[in-house]
N, C-alpha and C positions, 0 to 999 in steps of 0.2 A: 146634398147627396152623401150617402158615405164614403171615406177613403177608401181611393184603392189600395188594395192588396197586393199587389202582382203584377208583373208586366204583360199579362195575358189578359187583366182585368181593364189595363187602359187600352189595348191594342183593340177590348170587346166596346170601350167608350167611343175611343176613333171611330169605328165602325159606324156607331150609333149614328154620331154625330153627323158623319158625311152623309148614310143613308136618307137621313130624317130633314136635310137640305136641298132643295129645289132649285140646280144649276140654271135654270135656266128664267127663275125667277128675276126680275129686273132690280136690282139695287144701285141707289145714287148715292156715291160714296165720296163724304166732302172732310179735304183735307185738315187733322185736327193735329197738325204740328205745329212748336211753338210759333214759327214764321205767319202762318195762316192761322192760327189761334190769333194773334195780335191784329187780325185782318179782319175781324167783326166773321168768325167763320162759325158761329152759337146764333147768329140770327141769319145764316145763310140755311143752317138747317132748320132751323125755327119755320123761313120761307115756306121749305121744300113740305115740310111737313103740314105745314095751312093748307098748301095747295094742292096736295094730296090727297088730304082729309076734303076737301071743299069740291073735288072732282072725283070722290067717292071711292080712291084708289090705295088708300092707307094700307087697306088688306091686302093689297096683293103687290104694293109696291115696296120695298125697305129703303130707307135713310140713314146712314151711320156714318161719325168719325172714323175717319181711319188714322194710321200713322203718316210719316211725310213720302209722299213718291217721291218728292227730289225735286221737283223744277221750281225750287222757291222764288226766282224772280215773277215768274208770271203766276203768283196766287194772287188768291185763293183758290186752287184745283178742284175739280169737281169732275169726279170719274161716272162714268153711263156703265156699270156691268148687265150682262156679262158682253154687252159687244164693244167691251175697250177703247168707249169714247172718252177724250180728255177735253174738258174746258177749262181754260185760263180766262184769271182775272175775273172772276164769277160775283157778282153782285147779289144782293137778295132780292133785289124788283127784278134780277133774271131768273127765276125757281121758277113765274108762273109760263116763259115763253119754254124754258126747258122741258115742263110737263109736257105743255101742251103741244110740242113740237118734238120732242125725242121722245120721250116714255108713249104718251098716245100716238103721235104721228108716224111715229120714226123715220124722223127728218132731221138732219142735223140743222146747227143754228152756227151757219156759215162764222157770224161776229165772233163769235167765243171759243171758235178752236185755232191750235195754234200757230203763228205767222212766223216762218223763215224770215229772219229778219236777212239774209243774204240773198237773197234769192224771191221774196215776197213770197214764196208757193204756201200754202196750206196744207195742215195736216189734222187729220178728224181723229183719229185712233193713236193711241199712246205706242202703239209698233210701228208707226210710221214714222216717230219724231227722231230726229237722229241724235238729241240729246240720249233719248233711252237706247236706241240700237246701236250705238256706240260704244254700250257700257256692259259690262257685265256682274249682275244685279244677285247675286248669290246670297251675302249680308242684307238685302235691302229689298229685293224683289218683291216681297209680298206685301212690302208696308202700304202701300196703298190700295188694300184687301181686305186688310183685318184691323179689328177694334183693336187696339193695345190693352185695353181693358177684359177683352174677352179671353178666357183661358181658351174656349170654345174653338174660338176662330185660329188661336194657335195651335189647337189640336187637328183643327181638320184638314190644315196645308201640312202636317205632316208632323208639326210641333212635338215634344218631348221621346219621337221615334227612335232618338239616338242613345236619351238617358235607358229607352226600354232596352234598348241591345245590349247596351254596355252591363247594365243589371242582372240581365236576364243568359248572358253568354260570355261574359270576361271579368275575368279576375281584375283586380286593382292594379296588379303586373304588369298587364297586356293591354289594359287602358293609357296605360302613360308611356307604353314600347310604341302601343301606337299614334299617339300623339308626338314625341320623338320622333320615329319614322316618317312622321308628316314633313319635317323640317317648318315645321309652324318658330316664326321667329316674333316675337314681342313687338305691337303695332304702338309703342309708345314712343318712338325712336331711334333707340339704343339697339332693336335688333336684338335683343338676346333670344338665344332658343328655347321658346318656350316648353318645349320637353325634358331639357335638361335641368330646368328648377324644379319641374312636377318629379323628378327623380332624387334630384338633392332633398328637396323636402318630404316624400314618400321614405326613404333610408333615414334620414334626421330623428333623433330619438325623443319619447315624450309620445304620451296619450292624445297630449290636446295640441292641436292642430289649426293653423287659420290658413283660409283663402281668401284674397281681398283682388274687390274688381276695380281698379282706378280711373274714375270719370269726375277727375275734376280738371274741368278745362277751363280755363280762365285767360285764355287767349284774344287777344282782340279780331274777328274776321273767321273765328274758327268760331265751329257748330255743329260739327262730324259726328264725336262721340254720342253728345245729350241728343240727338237727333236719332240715332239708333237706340241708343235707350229707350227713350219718350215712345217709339214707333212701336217698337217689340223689343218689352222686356224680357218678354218668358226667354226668350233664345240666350240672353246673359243669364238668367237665372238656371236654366238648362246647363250650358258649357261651365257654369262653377258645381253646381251637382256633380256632374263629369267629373272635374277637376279635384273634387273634394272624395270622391270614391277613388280617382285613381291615388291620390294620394294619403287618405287614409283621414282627413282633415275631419273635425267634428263644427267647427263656426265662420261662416261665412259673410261680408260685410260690402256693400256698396258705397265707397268713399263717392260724396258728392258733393258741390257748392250748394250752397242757399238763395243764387240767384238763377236757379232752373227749377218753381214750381211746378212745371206740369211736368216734369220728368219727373219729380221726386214723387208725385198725387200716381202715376201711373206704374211707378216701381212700388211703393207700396201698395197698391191692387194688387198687384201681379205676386206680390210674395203672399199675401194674403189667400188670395187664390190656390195659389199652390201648397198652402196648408192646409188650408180645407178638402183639396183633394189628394191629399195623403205625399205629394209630390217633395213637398220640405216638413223635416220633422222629425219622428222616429221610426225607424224600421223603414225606411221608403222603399214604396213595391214589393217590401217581402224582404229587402235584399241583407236588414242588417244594417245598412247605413243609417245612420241619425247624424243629420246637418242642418242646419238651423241658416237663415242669413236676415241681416236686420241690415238696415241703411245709417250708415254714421253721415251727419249733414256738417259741412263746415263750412266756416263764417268766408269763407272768400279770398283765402289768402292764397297766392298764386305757389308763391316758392311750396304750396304744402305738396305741387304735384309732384316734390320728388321725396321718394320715398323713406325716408328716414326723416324726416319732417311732417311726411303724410300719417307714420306712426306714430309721433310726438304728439300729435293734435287728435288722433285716436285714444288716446290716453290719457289725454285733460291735460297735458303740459303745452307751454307756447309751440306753436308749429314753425321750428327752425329746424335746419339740417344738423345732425351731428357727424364726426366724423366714426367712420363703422370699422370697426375690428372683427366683425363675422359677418358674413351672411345672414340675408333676411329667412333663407329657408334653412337656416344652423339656429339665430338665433334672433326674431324678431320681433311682432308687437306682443307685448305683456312677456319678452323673453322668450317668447314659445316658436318652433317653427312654422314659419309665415312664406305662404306664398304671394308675389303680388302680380297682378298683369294690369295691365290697360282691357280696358271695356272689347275694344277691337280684339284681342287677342280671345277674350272669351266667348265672342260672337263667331269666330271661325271653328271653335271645337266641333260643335253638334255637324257641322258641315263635315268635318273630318272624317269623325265614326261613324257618320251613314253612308257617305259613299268609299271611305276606306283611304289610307297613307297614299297608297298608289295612285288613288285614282288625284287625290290633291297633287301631288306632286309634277301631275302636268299643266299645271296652271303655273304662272309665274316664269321665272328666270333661274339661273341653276343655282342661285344662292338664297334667293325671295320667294318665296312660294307663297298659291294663294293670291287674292283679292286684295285691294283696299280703299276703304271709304274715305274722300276727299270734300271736305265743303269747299267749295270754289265758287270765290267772292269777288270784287272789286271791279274794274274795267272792263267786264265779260258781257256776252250779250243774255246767256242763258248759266245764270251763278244757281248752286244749289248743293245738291248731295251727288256725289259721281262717284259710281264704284268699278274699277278696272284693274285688269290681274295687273300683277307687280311686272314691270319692266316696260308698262306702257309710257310714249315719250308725252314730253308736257308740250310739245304741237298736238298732239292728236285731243288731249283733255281742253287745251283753251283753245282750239278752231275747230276741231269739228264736236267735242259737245258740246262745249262753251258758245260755238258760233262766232267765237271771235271777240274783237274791242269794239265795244260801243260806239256807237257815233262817229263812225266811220274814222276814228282816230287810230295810230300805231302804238303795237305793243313795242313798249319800254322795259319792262321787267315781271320779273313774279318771285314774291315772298314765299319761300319754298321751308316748312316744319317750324311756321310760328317766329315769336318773338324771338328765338333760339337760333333763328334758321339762318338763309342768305337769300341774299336778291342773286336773283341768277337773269343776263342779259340775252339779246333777242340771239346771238349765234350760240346758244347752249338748250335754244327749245328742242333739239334732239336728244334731248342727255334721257336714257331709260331712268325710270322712278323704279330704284330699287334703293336698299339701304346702304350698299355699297358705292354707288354712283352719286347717291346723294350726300351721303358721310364726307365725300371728295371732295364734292362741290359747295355743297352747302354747310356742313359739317355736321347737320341733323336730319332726321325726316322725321314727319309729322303730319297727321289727317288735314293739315290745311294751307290751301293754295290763293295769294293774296295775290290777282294780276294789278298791275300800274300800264296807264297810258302816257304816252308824251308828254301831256301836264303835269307828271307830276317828278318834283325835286328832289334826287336821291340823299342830298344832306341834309332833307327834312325830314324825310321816312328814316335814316337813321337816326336823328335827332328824336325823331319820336317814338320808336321801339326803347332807345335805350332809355328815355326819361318813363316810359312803362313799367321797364323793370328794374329802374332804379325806385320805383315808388313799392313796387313790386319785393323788392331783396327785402330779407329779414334785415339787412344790418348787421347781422354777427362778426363775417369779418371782413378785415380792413380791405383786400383785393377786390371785395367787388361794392362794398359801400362808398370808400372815398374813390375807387378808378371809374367805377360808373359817373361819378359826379363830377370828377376832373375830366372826362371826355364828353360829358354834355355842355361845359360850361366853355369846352372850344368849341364846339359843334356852334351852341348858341350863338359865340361871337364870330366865326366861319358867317354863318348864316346872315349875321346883320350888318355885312361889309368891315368887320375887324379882322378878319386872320392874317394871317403873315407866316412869310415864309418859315418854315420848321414845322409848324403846327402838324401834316401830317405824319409826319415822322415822330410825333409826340405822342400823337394818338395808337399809330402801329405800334409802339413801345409797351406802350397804358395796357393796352390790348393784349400784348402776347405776354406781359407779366400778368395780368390777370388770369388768360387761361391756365396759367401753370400753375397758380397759387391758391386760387379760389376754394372756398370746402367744399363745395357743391358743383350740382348742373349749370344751375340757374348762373352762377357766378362765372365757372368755367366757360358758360357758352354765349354769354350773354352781349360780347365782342361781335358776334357772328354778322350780324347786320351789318354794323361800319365796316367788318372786315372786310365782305365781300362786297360792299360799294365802295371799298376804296379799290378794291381788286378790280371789279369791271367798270364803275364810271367815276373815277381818279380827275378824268377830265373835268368832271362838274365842279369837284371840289377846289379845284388849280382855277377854274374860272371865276368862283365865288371871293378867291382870294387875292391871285393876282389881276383879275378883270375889275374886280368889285360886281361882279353881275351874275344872275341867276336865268342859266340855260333856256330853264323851262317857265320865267316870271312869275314862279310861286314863293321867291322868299322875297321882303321888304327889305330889299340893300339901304342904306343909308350912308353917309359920310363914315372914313375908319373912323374905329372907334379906340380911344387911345389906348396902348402898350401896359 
């Protein structure tokens, strides 16, 4: 088709598109995120589509991937539109009881909707499950709707409605006052305001301009980001358009790992796409702008997700932190003023200028504004994608979406903002999830939430974050290369009936000299784990040492082991 022209010319495509769709048409819409991809979910539609065509219904019934709805434990998902039936754990010898019982019958198939695991009750409809009614689905809502592939399907929920306003009614001024106004703060952690760099780097002098989206996550337990990615690209590629008008930006880039192919196969559609219809490029809409964005892929190295390392390895040099004497939106990749955000931060724009600063501002907490997207993994009964406004407490996200610990065992802890983060214990599951309560507690926050039940051994899980990122550190300097390695190699001997008294008083030490000297995040935070398990269960560690024994019988004590 040709590009459009105008923001008049896609609002006349919208149109089109919704008009020329048949709500009330039946489509079987089978989950195509990376979790249910690795679920054999290519021969589940493979099924649907035999048995379709085989009962004569191909014409009037659709079949399509969608993005991930979120309830990753019970895939492969298989949604009934439009009467919002959800089935879990979907098989392909179940495609022909589906047809013949939902699509022709319309009778639901009692086995494959989903089971309150507290309560045994059943639930047939995706608005019934109190994983989804729990949550509020702003970022995430449609993903199990639309093709991630189809530009189509993101236009007709409403997709690129925000780039036309902005284009079509607001200076570049008033694009980033209004993002400001939002009190949009940066979903990488750190919290920073993300209005106030789209301003430093707007005012920042120089022609050429970048925007960079940051989606490398390389976290163990975490899948937040790539999972909004993978789902619906357009909506990041939309919020950096945004981002790159309000600020004046001409090159655009999605930092990503090399071990999320189908995120990277579905982000390059989506930019492709939106070249062909005039949406990236030159002149977009008519408006003057020319932005361009391409995908930088990197080889997997963790420390690159901080930013001055993430630049380094954009640039063909080794991806280590250096230390910065400007600003990334004064003076960043290739020198030039750079903005950078996390993926989440770019996914909330388009929400921002369609319903407006104000109207965002009543979501959240008076300093967190907005939504945020959590993979919540581990000891849960219902792990998956959870999105809820900022200041909800972490009881409500692990019992009533979560459904609780597994196998009727007690929550022990939750890994709260990654390898980075802290274990936070069973009297702090009130603490609100904002950046400031989190910052206190844990010392970071982060899209992902790691539960532990009673099995498992706090001097192992910090044992095992920090030997992560000690494999993890570039190495550059000494504070967090050799303190990382001098606190696993107590840990290790803690662990196997060797500690002795002082040790943690040795470790506290290692630790707070690290935070203070380290060049980086990675270095500076990277304590966080031991810190806060020696903060809230110090006991396990005093048992391991002076008991010789392990609480929870998950470490192999052995005889001390000598001095």
């Amino acid at each position: 088709m040709p590009k459009l022209a105008s923001p008049e010319g896609l609002e006349q495509l919208r149109n089109r598109i919704v008009s020329g769709r048949d709500t009330a048409r039946p489509c079987i819409a089978v989950c195509g995120g990376t979790g249910c991809h690795g679920l054999v979910n290519g021969s589940i539609i493979a099924a649907f589509e035999r048995e379709l065509q085989k009962q004569s219904l191909d014409k009037i019934v659709d079949v399509k991937a969608t993005g991930c709805p979120g309830l990753c434990d019970k895939g492969p998902i298989v949604g009934i539109q439009p009467e919002g039936i959800c089935y879990t754990a979907v098989k392909p010898e179940d495609a022909v009881e589906i047809v013949s019982q939902t699509i022709v019958g319309k009778k639901i198939v009692d086995r494959l909707v989903y089971k309150d695991q507290n309560t045994g009750e059943r639930f047939a409809h995706e608005s019934e499950i109190l994983f989804y009614k729990n949550q509020m689905r702003l970022t995430i809502g449609d993903n199990g709707k639309i093709d991630p592939r189809s530009i189509e399907d993101y236009i007709a929920v409403g997709g690129y409605a925000a780039l036309s306003k902005v284009l079509s009614g607001m200076t570049p001024e008033q694009t980033t006052a209004e993002v400001k106004k939002s009190n949009l703060r940066g979903r990488s952690g750190g919290g920073f305001p993300a209005g106030s760099k789209w301003e430093a780097c707007a005012k920042a002098e120089g022609e050429t301009k970048y925007v960079i989206c940051n989606c490398h996550e390389g976290d163990p337990g975490a899948f937040a980001d790539r999972r909004v990615l993978e789902s619906s690209p357009h909506r990041i590629l939309e919020g950096m358009i945004i981002g790159a008008w309000g600020m004046k930006a001409t090159d655009g880039y999605i930092f990503i790992g090399n071990e999320f192919p189908l995120t990277i196969r579905n982000t390059e559609t989506a930019i492709k796409q939106a070249e062909d219809y005039g949406l990236l490029g030159k002149n977009i809409l008519g408006s003057g702008l020319n932005f361009t964005i391409k995908i930088n892929i990197d080889g997997g190295n963790y420390v690159c997700g901080e930013t001055s390392a993430l630049m380094a390895a954009m640039e063909g040099r080794v991806g280590e932190p250096v230390t910065k004497y400007d600003h990334a939106t004064e003076r960043g990749l290739w020198e030039k003023p750079t903005d950078i955000n996390n993926l989440q931060t770019w996914a909330n724009v388009p929400h921002i200028i369609t319903g407006g600063a104000d109207r965002y501002n009543t979501i959240g907490t008076e300093r967190s504004k907005g939504t945020m997207v959590f993979s919540l993994s581990g000891a849960v009964n219902n792990g998956g994608l959870v999105e809820v406004p900022m200041g909800t407490t972490l009881r409500h996200i692990i019992f009533d979406i979560g459904a609780g610990i597994r196998n009727g065992r007690r929550f022990k802890a939750v890994l709260v903002g990654g390898p980075m983060g802290g274990f936070l214990p069973e009297n702090m599951l009130d603490l609100h999830m904002d950046f400031d309560e989190l910052k206190k507690a844990a010392g970071t926050m982060g899209p992902s939430l790691i539960v532990l039940d009673e099995s498992a051994c706090m001097v192992d899980m910090a044992r095992y974050f920090l030997t992560f990122l000690s494999n993890e550190s570039c190495g550059k300097c000494t504070p967090c290369r050799e303190g990382l390695r001098q606190m696993i190699k107590i840990l290790n001997r803690i662990s196997e009936g060797g500690g002795h008294k002082g040790d943690l008083e040795t470790l506290e030490l290692i630790s707070s000299a690290q935070k203070q000297a380290a060049l980086c995040g990675l270095g500076q935070l990277a304590s966080n784990p031991l810190s806060s398990t020696l903060r809230f269960f110090r006991d396990e560690f005093e048992a391991h040492i002076s008991e010789k024994r392990c609480p929870a019988g998950a470490c192999k004590i052995s005889a001390p082991a000598a001095v």
